[in-house]
N, C-alpha and C positions, 0 to 999 in steps of 0.2 A: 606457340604462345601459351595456351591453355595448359602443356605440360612444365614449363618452366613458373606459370602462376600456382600448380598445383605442387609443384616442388619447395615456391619461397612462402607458401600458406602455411606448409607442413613444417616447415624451416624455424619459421615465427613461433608453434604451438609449442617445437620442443624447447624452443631458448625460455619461452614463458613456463612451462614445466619444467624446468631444469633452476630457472632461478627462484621458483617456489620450492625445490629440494626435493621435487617430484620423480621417481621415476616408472614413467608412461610411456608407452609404445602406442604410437599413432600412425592412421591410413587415416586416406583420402579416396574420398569418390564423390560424380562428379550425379548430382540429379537436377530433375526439372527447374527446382528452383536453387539452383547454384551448387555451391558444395559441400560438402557432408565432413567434419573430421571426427572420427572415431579414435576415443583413448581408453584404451584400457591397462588396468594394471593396479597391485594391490594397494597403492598409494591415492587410486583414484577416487577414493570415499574420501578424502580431503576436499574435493572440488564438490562434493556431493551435498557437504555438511550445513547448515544453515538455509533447506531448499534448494539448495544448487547455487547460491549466490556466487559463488567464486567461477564455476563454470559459467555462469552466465557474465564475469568480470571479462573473461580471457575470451570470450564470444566477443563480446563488445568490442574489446583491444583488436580482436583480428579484425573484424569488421571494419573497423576505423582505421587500421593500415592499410587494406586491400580496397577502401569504399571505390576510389577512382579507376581502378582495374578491374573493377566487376560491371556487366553487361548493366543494362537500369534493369529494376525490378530483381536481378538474383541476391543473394545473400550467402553469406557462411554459417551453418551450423557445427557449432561443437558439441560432441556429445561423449559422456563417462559413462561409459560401463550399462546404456543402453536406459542411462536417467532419462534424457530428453528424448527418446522416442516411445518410453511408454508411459510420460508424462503427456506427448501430442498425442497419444493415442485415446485416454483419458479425456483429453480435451474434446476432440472428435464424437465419444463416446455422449461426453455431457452434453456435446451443441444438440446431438441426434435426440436426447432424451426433452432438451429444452427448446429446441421448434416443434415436434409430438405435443407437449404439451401448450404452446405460445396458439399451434396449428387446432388444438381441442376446445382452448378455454379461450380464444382469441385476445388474451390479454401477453403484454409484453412480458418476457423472463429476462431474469440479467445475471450476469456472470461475471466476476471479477471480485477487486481488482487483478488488473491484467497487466504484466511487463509486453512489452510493444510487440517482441517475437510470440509467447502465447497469444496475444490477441490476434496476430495477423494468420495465426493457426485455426483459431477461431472463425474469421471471417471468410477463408478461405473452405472450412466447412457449411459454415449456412449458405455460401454460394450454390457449392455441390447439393443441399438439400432442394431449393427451388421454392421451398412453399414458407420460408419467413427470409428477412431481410435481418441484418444486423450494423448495427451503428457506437461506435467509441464515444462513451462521455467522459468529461472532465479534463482535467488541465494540468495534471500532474503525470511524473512517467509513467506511473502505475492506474492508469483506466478502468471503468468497468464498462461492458460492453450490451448494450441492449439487445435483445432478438424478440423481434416481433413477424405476428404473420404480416403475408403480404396484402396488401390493400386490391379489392378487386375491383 
């Protein structure tokens, strides 16, 4: 099952590269929190342009064909040329620098606006810290996200 989802994922990214006039070579691999599709290739700085808005389109689109054949809680990432993982890494980098501080000055830092997948990159690091909490405001797609220490 898992290889035949991992075959019509990959299936999906190239029809959606391919009707963009894209050509990218894609894998798939499988992590804790769902799956990973890696594109590379020299057309891939098109997905890249504008912050990665267009990767972030073709994320969405798979996500929303695959939603009901994915486990709860996993998700699909797509990623160009190694954009979105040293943009979570960045993010990681900043939660680390702003619970330090939230954790020093005991006042709240905030980070954002956040698209839904950085935030839950976000949240999923203040967990790992332990010593602040972080919480989503507002009501549009684009959130900024609160980190505050935690109350003792």
């Amino acid at each position: 099952m898992a290889e035949d989802l991992n075959a019509r994922v990959l299936e999906l990214v190239r029809k959606i590269a391919e009707a963009m006039g894209l050509s990218l070579e894609a894998s798939i691999t499988e992590t804790g929190d769902g799956l990973r599709v890696d594109l590379e290739g020299e057309s891939g700085e098109l997905l890249l342009r504008r912050k990665g808005e267009a990767l972030q389109a073709v994320q969405h689109l798979v996500n929303a064909a695959f939603r009901h054949q994915l486990a709860e809680n996993k998700r699909i990432a797509v990623d160009c040329m190694g954009f979105r993982r040293d943009k979570e890494a960045e993010l990681r980098q900043m939660v680390r620098f702003l619970a330090e501080r939230a954790t020093k000055t005991g006042q709240e830092q905030t980070l954002g606006p956040l698209n839904p997948y950085d935030r839950r990159v976000v949240h999923l690091a203040v967990a790992k810290e332990g010593t602040v909490t972080s919480e989503s405001i507002g009501d549009a797609f684009m959130k900024t996200v609160i980190i505050a220490p935690k109350k003792s």
